[in-house]
C-alpha positions in Angstrom: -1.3 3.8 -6.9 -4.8 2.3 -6.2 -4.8 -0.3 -8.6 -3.3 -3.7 -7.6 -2.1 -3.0 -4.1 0.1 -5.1 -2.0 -1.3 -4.5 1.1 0.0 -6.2 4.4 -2.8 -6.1 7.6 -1.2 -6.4 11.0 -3.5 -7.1 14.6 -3.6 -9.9 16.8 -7.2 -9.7 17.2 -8.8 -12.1 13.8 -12.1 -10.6 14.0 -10.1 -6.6 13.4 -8.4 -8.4 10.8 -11.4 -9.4 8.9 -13.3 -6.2 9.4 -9.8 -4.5 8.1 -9.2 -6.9 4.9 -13.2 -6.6 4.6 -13.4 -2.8 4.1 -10.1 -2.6 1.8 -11.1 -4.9 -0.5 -15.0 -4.3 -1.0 -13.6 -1.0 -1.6 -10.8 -1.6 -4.0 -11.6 -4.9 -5.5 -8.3 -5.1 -7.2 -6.0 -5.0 -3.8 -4.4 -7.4 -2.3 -4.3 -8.3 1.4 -2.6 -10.5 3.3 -2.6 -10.7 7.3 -0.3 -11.1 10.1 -1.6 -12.4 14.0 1.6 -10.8 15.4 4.5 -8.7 14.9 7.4 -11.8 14.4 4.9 -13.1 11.9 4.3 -9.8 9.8 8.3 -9.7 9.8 8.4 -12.5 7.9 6.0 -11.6 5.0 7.6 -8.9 4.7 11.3 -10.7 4.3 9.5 -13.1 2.0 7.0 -11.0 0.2 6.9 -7.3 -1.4 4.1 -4.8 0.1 2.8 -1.6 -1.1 2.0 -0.3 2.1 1.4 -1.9 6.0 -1.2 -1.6 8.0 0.1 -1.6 11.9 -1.9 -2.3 15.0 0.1 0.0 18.1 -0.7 -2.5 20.5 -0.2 -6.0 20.3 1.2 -8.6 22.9 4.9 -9.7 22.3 6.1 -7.4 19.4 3.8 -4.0 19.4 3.5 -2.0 16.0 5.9 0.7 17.4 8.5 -2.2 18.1 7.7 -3.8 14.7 7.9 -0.3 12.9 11.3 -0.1 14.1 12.6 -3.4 13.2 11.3 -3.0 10.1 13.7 -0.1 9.4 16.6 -1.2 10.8 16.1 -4.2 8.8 16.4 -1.7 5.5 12.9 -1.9 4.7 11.1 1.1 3.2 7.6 -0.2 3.3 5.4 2.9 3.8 3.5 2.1 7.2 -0.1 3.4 8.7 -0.2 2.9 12.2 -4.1 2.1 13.2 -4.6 2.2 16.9 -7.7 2.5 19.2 -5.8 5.4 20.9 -6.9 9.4 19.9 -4.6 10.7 22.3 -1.2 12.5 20.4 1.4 11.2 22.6 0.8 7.9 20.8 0.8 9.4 17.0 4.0 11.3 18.3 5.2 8.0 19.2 4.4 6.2 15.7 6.0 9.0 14.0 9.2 9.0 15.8 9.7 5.0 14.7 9.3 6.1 11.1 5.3 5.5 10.5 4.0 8.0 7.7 0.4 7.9 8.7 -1.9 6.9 12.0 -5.5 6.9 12.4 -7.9 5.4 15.3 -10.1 2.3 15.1 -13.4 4.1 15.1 -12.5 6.1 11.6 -11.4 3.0 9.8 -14.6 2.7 7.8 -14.3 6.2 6.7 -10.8 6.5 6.6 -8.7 3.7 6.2 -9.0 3.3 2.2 -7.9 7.2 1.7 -5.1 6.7 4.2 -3.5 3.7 2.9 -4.0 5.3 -0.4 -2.0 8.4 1.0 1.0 6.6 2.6 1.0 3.8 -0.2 1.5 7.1 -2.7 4.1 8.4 -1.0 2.2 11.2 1.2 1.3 11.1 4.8 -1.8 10.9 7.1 -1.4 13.1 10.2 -3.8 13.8 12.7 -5.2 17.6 13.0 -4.0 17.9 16.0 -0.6 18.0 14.9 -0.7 19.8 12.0 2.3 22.0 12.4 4.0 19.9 15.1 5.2 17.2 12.5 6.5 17.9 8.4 7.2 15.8 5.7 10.4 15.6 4.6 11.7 15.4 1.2 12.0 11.8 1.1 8.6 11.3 2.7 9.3 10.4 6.3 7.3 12.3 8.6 9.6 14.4 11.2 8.7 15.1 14.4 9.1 18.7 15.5 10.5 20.1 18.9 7.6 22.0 19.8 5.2 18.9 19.1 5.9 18.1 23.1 4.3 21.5 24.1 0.9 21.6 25.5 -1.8 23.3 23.3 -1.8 26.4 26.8 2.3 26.5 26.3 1.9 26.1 21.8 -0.1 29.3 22.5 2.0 30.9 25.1 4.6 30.4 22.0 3.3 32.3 19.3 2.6 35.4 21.7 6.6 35.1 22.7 7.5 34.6 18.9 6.0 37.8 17.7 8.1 39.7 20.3 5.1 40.3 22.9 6.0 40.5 26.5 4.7 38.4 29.2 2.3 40.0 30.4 0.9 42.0 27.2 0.7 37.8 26.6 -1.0 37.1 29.9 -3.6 40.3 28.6 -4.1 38.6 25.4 -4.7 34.8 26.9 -6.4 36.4 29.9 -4.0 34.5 32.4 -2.1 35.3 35.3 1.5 36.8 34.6 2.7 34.0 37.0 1.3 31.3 34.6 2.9 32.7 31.4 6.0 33.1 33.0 5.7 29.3 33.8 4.9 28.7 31.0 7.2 30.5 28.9 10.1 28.6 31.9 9.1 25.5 29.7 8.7 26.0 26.7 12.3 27.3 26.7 13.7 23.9 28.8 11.6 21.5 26.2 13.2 23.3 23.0 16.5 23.5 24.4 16.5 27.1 24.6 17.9 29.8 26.7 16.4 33.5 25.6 13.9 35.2 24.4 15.8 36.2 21.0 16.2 32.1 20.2 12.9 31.2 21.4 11.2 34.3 18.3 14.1 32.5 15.8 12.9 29.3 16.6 9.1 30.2 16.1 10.1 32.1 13.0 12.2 29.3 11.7 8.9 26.8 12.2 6.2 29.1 11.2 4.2 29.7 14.6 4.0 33.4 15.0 1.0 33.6 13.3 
């Protein structure tokens, strides 16, 4: 899939663009990369042109990436996207995901990731962030499906394995070394963000997703 890539670069800023196009194609002489100043513009490449894969900025006046991603599939498109934003926090990858990105990486990695991860996505794979290993999967058709538990907070993720393998509160607040109080609280909301009610569906649902380890 590396040879002769179609590969579409999205960012309203020209001098992003050209550092972009500059480190695909010194790279991977053979691609091909066009660029887009905006959202409404990269819409219509896309209508006119085929792509192998898209490179999305997040945030960009008028039409952001997210908006574009969207569009783009409610248009019918299938273009594997890469969202590439200057935000590490997850709440934004979540966000990327959820409009039907496959991959998302920061700014300040481009230079040493941007070739494998438009490699990945253009292949069919993903790129996801360590951090949320294990709070988004891959489906079978290659879309990247963002997980119930993926709104926890890393204190209540923990709080969640304990409860999965059957461990009471406060043998939990022993092992985390935290107040009863606080796992209790804890355990209060992790069972209102998954939408559950007991103990018994809250150890099915981490057995079901793989986090009682």
């Amino acid at each position: 899939m590396s040879r002769g890539l179609q590969v579409l670069v999205v960012d309203d800023h020209a001098t992003v663009r050209e550092r972009l196009i500059r480190i695909l194609t010194h790279a991977q002489p053979g691609w091909q990369v066009r660029d887009a100043a905006s959202g409404e513009a990269a819409l219509a490449l896309v209508d006119q042109s085929p792509f192998d894969v898209g490179v999305l900025d997040v945030s960009m006046p008028g039409m952001n990436g997210l908006e574009l991603v969207r569009t783009l599939r409610e248009r019918g498109h299938r273009l594997p996207l890469l969202m590439l934003s200057m935000h590490a926090e997850e709440a934004y990858a979540l966000r990327a995901f959820r409009a039907g990105a496959r991959g998302y990486i920061t700014k300040d990695r481009a230079a040493e990731d941007l070739v494998r991860a438009v490699q990945t996505v253009a292949g069919g794979g993903s790129c996801i962030p360590p951090g949320l290993v294990g709070r988004v999967r891959v489906t079978p058709e290659g879309t990247v499906e963002v997980a119930a538990h993926a709104g926890l907070t890393e204190r209540e993720l923990q709080v969640l394995r304990h409860l999965g393998r059957g461990e009471t509160v406060a043998e939990v607040a022993r092992q985390l070394r935290l107040p009863e109080a606080a796992v209790a609280t804890a355990r209060g909301r992790i069972l209102d963000k998954l939408g559950l009610s007991s103990d018994a569906e809250l150890a099915g649902y981490a057995a079901k997703h793989g986090l009682q380890a």
